[in-house]
C-alpha positions as CSV (number, residue, x, y, z in Angstrom):
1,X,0.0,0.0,0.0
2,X,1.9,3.4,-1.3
3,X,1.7,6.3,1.3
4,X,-1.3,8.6,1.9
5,X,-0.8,11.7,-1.2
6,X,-1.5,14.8,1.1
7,X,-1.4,18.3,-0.9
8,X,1.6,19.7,1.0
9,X,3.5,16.4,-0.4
10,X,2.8,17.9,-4.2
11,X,4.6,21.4,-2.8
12,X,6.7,20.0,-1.0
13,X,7.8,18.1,-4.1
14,X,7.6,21.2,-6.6
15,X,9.3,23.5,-4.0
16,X,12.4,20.6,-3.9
17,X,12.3,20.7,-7.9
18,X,12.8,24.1,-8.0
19,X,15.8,24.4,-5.6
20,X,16.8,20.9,-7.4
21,X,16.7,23.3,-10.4
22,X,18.3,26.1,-9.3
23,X,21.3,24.5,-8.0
24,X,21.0,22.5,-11.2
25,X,21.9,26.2,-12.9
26,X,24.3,26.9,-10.3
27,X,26.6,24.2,-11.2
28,X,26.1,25.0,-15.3
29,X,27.3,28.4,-14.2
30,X,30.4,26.7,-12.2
31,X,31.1,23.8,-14.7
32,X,29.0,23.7,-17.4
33,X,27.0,20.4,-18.4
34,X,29.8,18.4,-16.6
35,X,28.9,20.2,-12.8
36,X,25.6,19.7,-13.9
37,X,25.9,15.4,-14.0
38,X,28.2,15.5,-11.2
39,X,25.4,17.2,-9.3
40,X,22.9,14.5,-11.0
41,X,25.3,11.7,-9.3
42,X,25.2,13.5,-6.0
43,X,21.5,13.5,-5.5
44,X,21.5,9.8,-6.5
45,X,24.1,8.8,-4.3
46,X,22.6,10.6,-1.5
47,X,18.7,9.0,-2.7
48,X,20.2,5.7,-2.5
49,X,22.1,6.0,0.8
50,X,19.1,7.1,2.2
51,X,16.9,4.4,1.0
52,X,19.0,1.8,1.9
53,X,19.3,3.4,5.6
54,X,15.9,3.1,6.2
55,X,15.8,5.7,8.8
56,X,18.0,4.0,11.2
57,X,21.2,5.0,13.0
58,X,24.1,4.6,11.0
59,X,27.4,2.8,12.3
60,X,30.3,1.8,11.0
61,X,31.5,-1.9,10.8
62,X,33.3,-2.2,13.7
63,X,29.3,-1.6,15.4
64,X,27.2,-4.7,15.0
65,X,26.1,-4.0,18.3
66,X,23.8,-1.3,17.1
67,X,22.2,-3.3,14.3
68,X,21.8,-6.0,16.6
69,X,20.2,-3.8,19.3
70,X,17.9,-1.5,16.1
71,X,16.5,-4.8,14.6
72,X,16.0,-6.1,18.5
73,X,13.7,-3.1,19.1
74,X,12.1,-3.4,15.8
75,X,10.7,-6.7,16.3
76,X,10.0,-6.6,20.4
77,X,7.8,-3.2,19.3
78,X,3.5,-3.5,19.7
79,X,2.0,-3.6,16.5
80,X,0.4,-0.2,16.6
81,X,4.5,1.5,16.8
82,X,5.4,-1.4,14.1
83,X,2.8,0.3,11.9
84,X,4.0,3.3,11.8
85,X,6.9,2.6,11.3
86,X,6.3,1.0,8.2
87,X,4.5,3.8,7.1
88,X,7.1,6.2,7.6
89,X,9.7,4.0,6.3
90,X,7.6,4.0,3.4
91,X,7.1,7.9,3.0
92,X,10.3,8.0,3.0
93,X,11.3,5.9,0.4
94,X,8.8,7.2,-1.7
95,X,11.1,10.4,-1.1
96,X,14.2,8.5,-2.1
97,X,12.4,6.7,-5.1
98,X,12.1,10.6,-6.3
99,X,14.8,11.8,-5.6
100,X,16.6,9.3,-7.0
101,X,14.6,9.5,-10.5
102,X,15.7,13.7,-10.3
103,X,19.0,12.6,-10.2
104,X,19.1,9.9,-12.7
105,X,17.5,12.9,-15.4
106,X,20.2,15.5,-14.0
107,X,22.9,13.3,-14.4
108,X,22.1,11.7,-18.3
109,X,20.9,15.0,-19.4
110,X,24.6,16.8,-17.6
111,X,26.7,14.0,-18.8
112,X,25.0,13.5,-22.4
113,X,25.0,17.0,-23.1
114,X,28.5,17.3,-21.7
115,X,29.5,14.5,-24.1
116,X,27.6,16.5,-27.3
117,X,28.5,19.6,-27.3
């Protein structure tokens, strides 16, 4: 089941796009088309990172202790906390899923126009 739409999610998603744009011009400015993918590879690594954190803490490896403890919590929890949860794990990656398809259009359009002209 996808997240609830809401009508601040649609400007909270065009006001993103804009800045998304804006910085987009920022680095034409800087580097031309090539800032412009670099900036495209940025917001995807950063949309990835994020979806594959799932809005947990984040350790390093020498840590498994904290995983251990996170994913102890997680299943211990009352269904009601478990549910919402999920659904803001969920929002979230609905976010990342986004953000992550911004990206992917900033860095092929930087990168292929960088490799045209």
């Amino acid at each position: 089941m996808p997240p609830p739409r809401r009508p601040e999610r649609l400007a909270l998603t065009a006001l993103a796009v804009a800045a998304l744009l804006a910085l987009a011009v920022l680095a034409w400015r800087a580097a031309g088309w090539f800032g412009v993918g670099v900036l495209g590879l940025l917001v995807l690594f950063l949309s990835v990172r994020a979806e594959l954190d799932g809005d947990r803490a984040v350790g390093s490896q020498m840590t498994p202790g904290l995983y251990a403890e996170q994913f102890r919590v997680e299943t211990e929890a009352d269904r009601s906390t478990s549910a919402g949860r999920r659904t803001e794990r969920r929002a979230m990656i609905s976010a990342a899923r986004q953000a992550r398809l911004f990206g992917a259009a900033l860095a092929i359009a930087g990168f292929g126009l960088f490799l045209l002209l």
